[in-house]
PQR file with spaces between the fields and no chain letter, atoms N, CA, C, O and H, PARSE charges and radii, in Angstrom:
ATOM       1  N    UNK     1      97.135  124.645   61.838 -0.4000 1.5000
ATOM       2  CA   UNK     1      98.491  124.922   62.292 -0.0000 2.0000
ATOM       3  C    UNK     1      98.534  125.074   63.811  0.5500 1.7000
ATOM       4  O    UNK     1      99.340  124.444   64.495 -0.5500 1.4000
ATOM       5  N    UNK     2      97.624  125.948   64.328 -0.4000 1.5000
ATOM       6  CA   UNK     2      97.410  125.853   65.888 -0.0000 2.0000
ATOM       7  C    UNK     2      97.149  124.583   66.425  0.5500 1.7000
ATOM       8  O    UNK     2      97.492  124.399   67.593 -0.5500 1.4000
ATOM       9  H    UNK     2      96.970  126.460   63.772  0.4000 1.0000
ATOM      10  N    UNK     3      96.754  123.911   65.970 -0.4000 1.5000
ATOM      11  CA   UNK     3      96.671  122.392   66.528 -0.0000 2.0000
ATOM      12  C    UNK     3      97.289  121.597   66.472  0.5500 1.7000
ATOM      13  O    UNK     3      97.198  120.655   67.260 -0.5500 1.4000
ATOM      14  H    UNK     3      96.476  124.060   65.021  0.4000 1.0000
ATOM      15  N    UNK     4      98.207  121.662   65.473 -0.4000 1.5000
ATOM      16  CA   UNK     4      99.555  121.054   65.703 -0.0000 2.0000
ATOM      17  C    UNK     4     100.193  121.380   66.540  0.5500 1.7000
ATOM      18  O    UNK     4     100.415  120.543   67.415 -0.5500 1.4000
ATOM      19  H    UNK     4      98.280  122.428   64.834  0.4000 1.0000
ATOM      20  N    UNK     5     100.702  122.541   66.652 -0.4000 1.5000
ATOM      21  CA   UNK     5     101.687  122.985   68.021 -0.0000 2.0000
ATOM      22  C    UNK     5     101.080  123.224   69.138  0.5500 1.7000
ATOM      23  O    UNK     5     101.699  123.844   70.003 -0.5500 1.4000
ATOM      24  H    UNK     5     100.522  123.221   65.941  0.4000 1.0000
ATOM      25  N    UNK     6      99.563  122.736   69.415 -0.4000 1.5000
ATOM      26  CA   UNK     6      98.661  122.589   70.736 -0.0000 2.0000
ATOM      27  C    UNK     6      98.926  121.314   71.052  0.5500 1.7000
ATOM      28  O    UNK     6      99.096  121.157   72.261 -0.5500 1.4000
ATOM      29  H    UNK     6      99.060  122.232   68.712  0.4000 1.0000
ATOM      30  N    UNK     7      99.048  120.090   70.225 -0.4000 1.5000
ATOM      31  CA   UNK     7      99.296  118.957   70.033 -0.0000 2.0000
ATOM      32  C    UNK     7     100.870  118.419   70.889  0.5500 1.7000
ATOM      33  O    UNK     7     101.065  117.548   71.737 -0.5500 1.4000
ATOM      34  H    UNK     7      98.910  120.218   69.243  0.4000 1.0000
ATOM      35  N    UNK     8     101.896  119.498   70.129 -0.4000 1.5000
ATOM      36  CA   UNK     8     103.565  119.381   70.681 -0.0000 2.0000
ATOM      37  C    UNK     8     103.616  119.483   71.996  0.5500 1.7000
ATOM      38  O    UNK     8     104.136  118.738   72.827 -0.5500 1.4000
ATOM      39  H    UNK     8     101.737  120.206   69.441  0.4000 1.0000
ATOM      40  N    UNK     9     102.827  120.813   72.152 -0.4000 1.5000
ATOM      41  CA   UNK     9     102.912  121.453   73.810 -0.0000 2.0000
ATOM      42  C    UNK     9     102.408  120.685   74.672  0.5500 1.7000
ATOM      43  O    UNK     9     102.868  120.600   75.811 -0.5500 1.4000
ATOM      44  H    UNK     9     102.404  121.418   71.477  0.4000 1.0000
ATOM      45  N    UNK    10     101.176  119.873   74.169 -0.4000 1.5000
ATOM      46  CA   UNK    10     100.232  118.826   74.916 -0.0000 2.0000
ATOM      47  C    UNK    10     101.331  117.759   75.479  0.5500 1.7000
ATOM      48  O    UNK    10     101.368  117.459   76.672 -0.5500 1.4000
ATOM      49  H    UNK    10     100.803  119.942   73.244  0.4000 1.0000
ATOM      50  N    UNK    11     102.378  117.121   74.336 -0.4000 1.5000
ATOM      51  CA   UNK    11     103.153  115.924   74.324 -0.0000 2.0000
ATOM      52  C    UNK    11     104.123  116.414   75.195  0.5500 1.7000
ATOM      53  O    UNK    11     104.143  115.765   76.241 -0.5500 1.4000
ATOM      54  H    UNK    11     102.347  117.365   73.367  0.4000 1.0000
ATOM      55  N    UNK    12     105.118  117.523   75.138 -0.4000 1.5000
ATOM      56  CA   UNK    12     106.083  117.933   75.787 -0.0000 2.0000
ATOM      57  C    UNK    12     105.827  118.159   77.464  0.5500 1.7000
ATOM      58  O    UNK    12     106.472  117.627   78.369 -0.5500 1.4000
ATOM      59  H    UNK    12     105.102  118.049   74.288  0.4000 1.0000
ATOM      60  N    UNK    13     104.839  118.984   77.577 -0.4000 1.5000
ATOM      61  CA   UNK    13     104.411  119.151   79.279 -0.0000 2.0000
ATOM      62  C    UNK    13     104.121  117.863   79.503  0.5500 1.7000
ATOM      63  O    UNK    13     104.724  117.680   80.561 -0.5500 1.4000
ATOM      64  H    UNK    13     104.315  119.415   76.842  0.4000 1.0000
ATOM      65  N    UNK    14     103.466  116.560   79.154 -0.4000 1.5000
ATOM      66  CA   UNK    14     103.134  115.457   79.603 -0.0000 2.0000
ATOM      67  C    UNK    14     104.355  115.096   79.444  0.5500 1.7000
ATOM      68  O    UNK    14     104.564  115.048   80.656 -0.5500 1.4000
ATOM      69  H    UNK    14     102.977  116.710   78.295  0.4000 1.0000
ATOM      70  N    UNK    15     105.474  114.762   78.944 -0.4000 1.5000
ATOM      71  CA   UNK    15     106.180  114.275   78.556 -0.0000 2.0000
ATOM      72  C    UNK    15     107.356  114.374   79.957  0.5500 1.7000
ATOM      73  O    UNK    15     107.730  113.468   80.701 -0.5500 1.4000
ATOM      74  H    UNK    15     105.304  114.802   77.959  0.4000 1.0000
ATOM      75  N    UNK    16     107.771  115.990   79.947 -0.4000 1.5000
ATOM      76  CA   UNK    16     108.551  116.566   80.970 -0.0000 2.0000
ATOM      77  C    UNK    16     107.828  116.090   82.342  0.5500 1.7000
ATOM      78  O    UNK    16     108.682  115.922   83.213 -0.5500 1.4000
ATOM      79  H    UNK    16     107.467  116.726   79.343  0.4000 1.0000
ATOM      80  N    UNK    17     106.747  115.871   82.716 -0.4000 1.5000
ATOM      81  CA   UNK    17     106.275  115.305   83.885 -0.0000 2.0000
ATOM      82  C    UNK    17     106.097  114.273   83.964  0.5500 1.7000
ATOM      83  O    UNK    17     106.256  113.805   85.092 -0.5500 1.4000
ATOM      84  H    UNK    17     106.053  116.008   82.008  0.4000 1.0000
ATOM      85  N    UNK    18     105.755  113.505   83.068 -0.4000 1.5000
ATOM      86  CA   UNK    18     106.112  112.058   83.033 -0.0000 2.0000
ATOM      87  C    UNK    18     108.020  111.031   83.375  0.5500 1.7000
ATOM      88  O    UNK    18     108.404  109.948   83.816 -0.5500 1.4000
ATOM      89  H    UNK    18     105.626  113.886   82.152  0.4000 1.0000
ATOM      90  N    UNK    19     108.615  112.318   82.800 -0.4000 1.5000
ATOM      91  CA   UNK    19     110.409  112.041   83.027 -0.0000 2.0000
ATOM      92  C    UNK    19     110.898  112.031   84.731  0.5500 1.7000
ATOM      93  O    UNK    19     111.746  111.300   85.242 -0.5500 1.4000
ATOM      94  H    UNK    19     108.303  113.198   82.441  0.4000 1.0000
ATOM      95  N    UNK    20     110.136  112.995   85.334 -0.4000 1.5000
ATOM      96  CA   UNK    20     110.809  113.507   86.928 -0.0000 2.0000
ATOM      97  C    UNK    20     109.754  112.176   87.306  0.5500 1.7000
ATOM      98  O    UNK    20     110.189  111.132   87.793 -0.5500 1.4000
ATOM      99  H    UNK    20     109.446  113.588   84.919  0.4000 1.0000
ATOM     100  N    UNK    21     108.844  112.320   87.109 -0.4000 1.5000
ATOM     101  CA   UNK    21     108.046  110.771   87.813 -0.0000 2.0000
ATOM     102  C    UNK    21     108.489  109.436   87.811  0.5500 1.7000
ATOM     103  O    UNK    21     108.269  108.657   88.738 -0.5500 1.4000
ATOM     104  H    UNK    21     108.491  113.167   86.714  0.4000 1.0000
ATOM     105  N    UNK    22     109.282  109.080   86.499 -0.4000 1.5000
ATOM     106  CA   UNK    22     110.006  107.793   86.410 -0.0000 2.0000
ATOM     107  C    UNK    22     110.879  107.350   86.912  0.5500 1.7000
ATOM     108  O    UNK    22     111.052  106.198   87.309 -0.5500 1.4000
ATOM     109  H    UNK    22     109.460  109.713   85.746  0.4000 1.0000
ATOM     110  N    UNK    23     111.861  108.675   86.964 -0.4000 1.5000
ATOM     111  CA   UNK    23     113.276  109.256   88.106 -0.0000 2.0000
ATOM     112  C    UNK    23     112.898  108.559   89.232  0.5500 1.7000
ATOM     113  O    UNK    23     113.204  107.524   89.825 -0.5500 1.4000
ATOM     114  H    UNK    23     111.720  109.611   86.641  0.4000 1.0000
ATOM     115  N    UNK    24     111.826  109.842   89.361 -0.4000 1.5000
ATOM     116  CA   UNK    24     111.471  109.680   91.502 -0.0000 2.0000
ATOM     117  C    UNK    24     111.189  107.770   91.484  0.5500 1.7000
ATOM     118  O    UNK    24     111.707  107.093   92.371 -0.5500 1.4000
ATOM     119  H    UNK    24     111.577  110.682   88.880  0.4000 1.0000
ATOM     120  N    UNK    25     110.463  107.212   90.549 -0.4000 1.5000
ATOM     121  CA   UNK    25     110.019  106.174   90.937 -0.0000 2.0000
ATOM     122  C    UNK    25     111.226  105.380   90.934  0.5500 1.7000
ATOM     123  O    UNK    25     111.366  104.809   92.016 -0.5500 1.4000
ATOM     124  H    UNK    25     110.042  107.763   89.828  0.4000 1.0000
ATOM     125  N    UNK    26     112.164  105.136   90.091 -0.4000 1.5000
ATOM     126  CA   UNK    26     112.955  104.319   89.570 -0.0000 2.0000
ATOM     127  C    UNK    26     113.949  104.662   91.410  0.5500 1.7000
ATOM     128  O    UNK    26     114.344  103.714   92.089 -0.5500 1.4000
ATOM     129  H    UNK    26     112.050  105.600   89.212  0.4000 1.0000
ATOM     130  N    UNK    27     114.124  105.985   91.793 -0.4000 1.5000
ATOM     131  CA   UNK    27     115.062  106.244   93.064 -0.0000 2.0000
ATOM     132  C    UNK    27     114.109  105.592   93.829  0.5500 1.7000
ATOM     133  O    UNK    27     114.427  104.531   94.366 -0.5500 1.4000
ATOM     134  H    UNK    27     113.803  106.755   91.241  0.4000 1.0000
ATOM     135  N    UNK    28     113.074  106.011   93.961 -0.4000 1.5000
ATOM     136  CA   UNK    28     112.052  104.743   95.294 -0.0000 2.0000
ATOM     137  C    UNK    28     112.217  103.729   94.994  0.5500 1.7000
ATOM     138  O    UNK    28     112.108  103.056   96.019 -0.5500 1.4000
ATOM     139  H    UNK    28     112.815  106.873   93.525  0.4000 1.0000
ATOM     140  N    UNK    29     112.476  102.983   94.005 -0.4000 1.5000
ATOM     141  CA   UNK    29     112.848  101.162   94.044 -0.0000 2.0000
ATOM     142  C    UNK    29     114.050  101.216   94.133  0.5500 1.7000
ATOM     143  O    UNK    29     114.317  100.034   94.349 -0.5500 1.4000
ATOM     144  H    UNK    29     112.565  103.530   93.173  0.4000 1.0000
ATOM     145  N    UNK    30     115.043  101.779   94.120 -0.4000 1.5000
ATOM     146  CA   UNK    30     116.228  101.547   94.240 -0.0000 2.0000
ATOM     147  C    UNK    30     116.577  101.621   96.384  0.5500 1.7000
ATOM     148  O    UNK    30     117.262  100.842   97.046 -0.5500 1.4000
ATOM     149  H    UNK    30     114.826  102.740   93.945  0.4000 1.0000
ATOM     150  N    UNK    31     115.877  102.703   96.808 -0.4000 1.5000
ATOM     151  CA   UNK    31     116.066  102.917   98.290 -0.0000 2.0000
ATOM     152  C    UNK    31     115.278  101.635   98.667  0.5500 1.7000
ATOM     153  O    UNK    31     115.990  100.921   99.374 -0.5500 1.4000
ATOM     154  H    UNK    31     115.320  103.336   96.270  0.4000 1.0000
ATOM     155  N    UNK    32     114.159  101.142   98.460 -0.4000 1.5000
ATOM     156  CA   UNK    32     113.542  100.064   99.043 -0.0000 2.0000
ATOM     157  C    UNK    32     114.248   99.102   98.479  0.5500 1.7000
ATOM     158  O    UNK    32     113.949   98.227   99.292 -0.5500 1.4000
ATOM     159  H    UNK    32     113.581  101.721   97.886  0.4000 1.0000
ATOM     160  N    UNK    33     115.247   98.337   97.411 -0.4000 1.5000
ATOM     161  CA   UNK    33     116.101   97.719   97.073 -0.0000 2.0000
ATOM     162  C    UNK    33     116.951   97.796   98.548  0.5500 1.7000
ATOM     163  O    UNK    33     116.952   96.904   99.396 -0.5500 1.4000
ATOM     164  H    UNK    33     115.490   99.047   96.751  0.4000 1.0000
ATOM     165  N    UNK    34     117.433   98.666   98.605 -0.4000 1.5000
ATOM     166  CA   UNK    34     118.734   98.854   99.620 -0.0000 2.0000
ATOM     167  C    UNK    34     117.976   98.679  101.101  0.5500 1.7000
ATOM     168  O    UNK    34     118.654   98.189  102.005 -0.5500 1.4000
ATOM     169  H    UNK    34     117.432   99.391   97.916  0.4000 1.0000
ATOM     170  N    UNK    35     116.929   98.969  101.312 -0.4000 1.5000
ATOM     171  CA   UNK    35     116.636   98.751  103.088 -0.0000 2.0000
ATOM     172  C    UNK    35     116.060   97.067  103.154  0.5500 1.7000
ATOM     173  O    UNK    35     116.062   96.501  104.247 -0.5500 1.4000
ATOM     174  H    UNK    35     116.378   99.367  100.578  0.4000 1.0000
ATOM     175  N    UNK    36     115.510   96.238  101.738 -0.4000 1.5000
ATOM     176  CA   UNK    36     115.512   94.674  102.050 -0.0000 2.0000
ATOM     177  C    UNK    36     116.679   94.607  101.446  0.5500 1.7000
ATOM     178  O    UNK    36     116.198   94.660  100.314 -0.5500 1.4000
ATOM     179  H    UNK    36     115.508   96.698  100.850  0.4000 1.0000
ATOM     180  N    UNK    37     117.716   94.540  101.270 -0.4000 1.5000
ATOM     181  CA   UNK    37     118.879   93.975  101.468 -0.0000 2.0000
ATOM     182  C    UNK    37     119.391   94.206  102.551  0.5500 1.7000
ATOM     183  O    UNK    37     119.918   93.291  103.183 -0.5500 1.4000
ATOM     184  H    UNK    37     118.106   94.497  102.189  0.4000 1.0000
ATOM     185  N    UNK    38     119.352   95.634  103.077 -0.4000 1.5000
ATOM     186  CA   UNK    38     120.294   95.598  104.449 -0.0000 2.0000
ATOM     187  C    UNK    38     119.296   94.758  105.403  0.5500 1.7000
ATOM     188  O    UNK    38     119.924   93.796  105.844 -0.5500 1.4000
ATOM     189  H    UNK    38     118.924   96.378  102.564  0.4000 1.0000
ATOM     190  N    UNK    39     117.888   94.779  105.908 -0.4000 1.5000
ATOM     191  CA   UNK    39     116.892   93.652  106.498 -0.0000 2.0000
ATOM     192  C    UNK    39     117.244   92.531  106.529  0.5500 1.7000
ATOM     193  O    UNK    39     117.121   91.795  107.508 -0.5500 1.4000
ATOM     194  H    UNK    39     117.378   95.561  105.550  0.4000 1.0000
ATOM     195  N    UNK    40     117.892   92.135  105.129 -0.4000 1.5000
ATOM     196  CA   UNK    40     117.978   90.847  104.934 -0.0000 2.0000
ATOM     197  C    UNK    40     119.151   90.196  105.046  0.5500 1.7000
ATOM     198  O    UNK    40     119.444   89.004  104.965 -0.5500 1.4000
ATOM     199  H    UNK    40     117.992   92.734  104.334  0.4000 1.0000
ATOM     200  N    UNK    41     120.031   91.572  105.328 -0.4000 1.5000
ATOM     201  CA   UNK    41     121.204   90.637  105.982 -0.0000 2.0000
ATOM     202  C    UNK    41     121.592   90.952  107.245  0.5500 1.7000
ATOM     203  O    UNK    41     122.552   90.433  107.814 -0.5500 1.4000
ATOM     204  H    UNK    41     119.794   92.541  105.394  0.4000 1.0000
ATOM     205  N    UNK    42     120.576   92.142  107.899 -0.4000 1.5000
ATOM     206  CA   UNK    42     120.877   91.984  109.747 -0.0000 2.0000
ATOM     207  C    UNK    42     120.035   90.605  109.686  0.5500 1.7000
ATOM     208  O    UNK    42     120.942   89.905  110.136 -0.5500 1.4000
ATOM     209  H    UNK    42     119.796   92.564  107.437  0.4000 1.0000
ATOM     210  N    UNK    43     119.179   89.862  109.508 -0.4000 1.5000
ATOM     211  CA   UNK    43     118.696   88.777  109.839 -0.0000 2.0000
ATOM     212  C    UNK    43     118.722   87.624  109.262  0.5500 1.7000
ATOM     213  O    UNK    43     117.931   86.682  109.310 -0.5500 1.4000
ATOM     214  H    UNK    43     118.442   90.430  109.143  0.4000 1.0000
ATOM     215  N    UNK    44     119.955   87.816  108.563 -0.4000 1.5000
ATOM     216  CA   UNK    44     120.810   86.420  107.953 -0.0000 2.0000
ATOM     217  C    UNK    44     122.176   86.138  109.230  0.5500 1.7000
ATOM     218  O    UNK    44     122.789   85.120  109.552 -0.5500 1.4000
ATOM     219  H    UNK    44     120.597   88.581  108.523  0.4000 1.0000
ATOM     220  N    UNK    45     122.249   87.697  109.743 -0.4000 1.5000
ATOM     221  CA   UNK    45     123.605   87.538  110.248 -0.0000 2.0000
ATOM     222  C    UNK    45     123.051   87.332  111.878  0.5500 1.7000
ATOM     223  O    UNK    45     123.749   86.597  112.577 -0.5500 1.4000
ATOM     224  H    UNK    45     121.751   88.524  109.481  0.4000 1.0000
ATOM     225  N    UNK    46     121.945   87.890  112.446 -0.4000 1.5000
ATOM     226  CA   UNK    46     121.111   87.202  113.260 -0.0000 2.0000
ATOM     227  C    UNK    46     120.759   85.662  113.423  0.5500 1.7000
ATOM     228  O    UNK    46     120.430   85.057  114.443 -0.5500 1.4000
ATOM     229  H    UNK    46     121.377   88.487  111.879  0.4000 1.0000
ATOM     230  N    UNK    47     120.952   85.127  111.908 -0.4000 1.5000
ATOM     231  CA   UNK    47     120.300   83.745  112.313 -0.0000 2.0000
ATOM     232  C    UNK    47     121.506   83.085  112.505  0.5500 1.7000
ATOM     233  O    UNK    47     121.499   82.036  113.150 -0.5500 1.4000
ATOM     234  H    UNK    47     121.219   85.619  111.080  0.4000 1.0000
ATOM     235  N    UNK    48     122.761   83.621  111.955 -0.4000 1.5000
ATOM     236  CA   UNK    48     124.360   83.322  111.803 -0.0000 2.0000
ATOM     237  C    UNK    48     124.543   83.123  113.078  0.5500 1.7000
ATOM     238  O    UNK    48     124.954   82.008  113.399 -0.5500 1.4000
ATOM     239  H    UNK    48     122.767   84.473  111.431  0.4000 1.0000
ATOM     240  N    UNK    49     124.299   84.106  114.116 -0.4000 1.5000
ATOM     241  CA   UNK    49     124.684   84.117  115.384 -0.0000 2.0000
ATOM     242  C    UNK    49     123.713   83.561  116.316  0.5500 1.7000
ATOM     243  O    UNK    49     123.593   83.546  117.542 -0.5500 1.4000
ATOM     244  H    UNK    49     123.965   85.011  113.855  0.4000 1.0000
ATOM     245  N    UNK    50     123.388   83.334  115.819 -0.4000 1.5000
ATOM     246  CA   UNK    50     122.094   82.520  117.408 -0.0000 2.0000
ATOM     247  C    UNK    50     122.353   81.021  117.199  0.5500 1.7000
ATOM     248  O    UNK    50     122.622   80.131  118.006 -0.5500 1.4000
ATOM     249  H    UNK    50     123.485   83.347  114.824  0.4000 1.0000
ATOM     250  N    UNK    51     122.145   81.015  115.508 -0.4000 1.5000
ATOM     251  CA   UNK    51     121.929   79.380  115.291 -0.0000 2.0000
ATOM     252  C    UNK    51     123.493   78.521  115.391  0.5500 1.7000
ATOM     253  O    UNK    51     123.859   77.660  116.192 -0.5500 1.4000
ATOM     254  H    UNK    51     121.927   81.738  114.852  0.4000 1.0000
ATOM     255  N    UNK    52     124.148   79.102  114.326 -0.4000 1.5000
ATOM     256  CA   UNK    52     125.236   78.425  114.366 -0.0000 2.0000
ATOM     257  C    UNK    52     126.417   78.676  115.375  0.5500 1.7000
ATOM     258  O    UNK    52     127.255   77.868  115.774 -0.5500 1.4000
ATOM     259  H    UNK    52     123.850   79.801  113.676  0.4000 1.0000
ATOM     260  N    UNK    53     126.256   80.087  115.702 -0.4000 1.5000
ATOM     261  CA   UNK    53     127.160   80.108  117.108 -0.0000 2.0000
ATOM     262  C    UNK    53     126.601   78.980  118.378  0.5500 1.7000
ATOM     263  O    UNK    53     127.394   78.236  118.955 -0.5500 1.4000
ATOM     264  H    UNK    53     125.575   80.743  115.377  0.4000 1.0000
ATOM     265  N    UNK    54     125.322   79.004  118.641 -0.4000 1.5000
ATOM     266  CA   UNK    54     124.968   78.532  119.064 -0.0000 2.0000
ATOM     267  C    UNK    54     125.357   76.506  118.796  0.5500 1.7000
ATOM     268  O    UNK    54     125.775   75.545  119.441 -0.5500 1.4000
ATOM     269  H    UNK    54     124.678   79.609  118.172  0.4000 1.0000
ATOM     270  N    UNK    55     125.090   76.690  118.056 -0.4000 1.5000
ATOM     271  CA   UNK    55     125.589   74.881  117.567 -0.0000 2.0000
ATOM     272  C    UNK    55     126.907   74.931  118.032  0.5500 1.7000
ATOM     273  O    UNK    55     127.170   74.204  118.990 -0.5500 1.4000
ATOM     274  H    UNK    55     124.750   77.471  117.532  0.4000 1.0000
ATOM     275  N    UNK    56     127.906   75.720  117.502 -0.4000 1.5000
ATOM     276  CA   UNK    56     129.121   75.670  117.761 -0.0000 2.0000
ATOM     277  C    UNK    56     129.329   75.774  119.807  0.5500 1.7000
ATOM     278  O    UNK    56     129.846   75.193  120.762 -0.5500 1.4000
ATOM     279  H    UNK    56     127.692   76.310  116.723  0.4000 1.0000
ATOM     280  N    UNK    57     128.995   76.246  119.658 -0.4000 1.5000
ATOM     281  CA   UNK    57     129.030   76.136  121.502 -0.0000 2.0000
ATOM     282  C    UNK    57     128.482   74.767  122.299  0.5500 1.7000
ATOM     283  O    UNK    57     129.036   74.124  123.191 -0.5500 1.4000
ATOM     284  H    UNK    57     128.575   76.718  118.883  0.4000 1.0000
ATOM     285  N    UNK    58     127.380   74.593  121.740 -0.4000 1.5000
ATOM     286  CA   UNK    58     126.651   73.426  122.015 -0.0000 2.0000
ATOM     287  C    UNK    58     127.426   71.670  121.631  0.5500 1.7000
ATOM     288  O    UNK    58     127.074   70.640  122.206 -0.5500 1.4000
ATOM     289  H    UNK    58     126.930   75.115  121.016  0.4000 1.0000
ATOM     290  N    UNK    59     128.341   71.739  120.706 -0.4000 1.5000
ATOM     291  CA   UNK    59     128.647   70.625  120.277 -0.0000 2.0000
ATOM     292  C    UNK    59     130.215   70.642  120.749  0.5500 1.7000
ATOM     293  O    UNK    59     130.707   69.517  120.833 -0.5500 1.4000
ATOM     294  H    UNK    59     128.627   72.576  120.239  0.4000 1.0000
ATOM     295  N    UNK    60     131.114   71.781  121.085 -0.4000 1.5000
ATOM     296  CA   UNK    60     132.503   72.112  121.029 -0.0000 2.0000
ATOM     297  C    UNK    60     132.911   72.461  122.340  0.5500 1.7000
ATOM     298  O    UNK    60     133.790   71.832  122.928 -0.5500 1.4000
ATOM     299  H    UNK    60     130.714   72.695  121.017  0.4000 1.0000
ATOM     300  N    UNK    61     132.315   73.436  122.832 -0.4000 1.5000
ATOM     301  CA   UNK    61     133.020   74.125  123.967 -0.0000 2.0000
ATOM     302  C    UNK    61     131.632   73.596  125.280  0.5500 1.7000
ATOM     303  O    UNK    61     132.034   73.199  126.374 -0.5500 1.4000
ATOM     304  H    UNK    61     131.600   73.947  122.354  0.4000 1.0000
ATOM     305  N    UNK    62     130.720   73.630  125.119 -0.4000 1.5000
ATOM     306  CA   UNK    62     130.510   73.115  126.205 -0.0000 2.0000
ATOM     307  C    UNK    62     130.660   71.447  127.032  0.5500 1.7000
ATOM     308  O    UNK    62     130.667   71.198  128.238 -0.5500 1.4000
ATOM     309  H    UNK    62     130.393   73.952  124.230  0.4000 1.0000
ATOM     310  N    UNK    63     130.765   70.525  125.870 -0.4000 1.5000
ATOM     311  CA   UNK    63     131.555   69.900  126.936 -0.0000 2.0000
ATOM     312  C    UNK    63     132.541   69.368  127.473  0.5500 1.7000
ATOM     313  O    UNK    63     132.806   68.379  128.155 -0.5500 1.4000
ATOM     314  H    UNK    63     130.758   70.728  124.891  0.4000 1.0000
ATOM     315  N    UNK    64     133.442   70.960  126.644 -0.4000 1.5000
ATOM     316  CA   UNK    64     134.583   71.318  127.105 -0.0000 2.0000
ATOM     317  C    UNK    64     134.928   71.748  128.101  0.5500 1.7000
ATOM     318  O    UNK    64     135.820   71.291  128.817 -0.5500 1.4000
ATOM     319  H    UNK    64     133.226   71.764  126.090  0.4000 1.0000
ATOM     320  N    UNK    65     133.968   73.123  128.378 -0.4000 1.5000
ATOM     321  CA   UNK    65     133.264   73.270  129.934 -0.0000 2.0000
ATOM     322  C    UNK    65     132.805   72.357  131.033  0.5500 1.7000
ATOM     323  O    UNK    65     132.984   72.436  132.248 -0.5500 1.4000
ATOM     324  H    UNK    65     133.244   73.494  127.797  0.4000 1.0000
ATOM     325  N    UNK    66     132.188   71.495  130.324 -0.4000 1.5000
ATOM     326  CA   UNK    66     132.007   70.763  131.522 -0.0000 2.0000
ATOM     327  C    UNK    66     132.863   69.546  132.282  0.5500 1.7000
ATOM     328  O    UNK    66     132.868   69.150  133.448 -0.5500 1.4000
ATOM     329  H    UNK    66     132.043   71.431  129.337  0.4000 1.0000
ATOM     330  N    UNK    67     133.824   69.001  130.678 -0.4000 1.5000
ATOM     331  CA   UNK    67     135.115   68.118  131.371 -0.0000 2.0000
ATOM     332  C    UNK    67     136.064   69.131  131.891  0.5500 1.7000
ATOM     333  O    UNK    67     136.995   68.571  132.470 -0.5500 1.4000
ATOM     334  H    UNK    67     133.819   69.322  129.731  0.4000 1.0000
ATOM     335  N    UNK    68     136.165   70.501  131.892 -0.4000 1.5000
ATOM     336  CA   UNK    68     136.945   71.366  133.054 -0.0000 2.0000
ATOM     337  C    UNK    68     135.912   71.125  134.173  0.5500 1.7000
ATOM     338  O    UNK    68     136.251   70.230  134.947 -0.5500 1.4000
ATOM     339  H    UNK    68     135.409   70.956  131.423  0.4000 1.0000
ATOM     340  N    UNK    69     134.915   71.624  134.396 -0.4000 1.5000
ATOM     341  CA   UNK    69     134.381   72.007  135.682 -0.0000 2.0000
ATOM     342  C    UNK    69     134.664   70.433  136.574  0.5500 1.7000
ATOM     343  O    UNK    69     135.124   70.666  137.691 -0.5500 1.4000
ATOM     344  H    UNK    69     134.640   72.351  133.767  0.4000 1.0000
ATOM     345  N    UNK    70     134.509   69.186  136.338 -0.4000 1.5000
ATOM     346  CA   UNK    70     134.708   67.923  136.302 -0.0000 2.0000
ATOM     347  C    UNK    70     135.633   68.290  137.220  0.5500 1.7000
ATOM     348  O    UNK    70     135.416   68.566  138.400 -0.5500 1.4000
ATOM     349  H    UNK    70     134.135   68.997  135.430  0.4000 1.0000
ATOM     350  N    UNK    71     137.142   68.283  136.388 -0.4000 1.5000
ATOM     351  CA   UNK    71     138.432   68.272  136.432 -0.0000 2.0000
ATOM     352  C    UNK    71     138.803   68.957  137.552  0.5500 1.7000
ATOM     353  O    UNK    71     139.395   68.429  138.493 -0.5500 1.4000
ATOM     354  H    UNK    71     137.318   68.058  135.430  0.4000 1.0000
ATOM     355  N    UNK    72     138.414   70.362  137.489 -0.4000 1.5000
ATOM     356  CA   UNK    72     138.317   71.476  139.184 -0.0000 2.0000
ATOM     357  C    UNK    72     137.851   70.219  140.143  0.5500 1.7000
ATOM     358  O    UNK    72     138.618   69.518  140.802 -0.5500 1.4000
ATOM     359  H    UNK    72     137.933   70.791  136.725  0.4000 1.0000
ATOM     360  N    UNK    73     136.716   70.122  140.084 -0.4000 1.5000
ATOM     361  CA   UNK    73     136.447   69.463  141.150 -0.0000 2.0000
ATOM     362  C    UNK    73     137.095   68.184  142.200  0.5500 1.7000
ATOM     363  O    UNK    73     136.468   67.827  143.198 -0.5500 1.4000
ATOM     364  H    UNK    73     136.093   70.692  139.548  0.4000 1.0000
C-alpha cells in the first residue's frame, strides 16, 4: 500500500515539474518566434528600401534629374 502512494507522489511531483517546464519552453519558442519575425521583416523592409527604392530612382527620377539639370543649363 505504501508503494503505491510512493508511486502517485513519485508521478505527481514529476509531473507538476514537468508542466511549468513545457510552459516556460513552449513561451521561449513563442518569444524567439516573435524576434525572427520581427528580424525578418526589418530586413525584408531593408532590402525594400535600398533595392527597389533604389531601382525606382535609378530608372525614373534620375534621368529626370538629369533632363532638368540639362534644361537649367
Amino acid at each position: 500500500m505504501i508503494k503505491g502512494k510512493l508511486d502517485v507522489f513519485i508521478f505527481t511531483r514529476s509531473f507538476s515539474s514537468v508542466v511549468p517546464a513545457f510552459y516556460i519552453h513552449l513561451l521561449h519558442s513563442y518569444i524567439g518566434l516573435f524576434f525572427i519575425i520581427f528580424e525578418l521583416q526589418t530586413s525584408l523592409e531593408r532590402w525594400w528600401h535600398f533595392h527597389v527604392h533604389g531601382l525606382v530612382f535609378d530608372l525614373f527620377l534620375e534621368p529626370f534629374l538629369h533632363k532638368r539639370d540639362i534644361a537649367e543649363q
